[in-house]
C-alpha atoms as one frame of an Amber mdcrd trajectory, in Angstrom:
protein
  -0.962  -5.572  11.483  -3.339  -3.173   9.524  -4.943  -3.410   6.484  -3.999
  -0.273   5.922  -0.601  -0.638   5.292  -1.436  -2.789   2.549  -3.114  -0.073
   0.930   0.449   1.648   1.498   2.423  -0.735  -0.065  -0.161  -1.135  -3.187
  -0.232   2.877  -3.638   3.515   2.308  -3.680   3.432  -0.197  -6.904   0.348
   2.300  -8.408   2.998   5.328  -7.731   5.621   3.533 -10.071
């Protein structure tokens, strides 16, 4: 698992 697709997930929630 990457850190990166934590990043992912947060610029998801940001997005909203």
């Amino acid at each position: 698992h990457s850190w990166h697709d934590l990043d992912v997930i947060l610029n998801s929630y940001g997005d909203s």
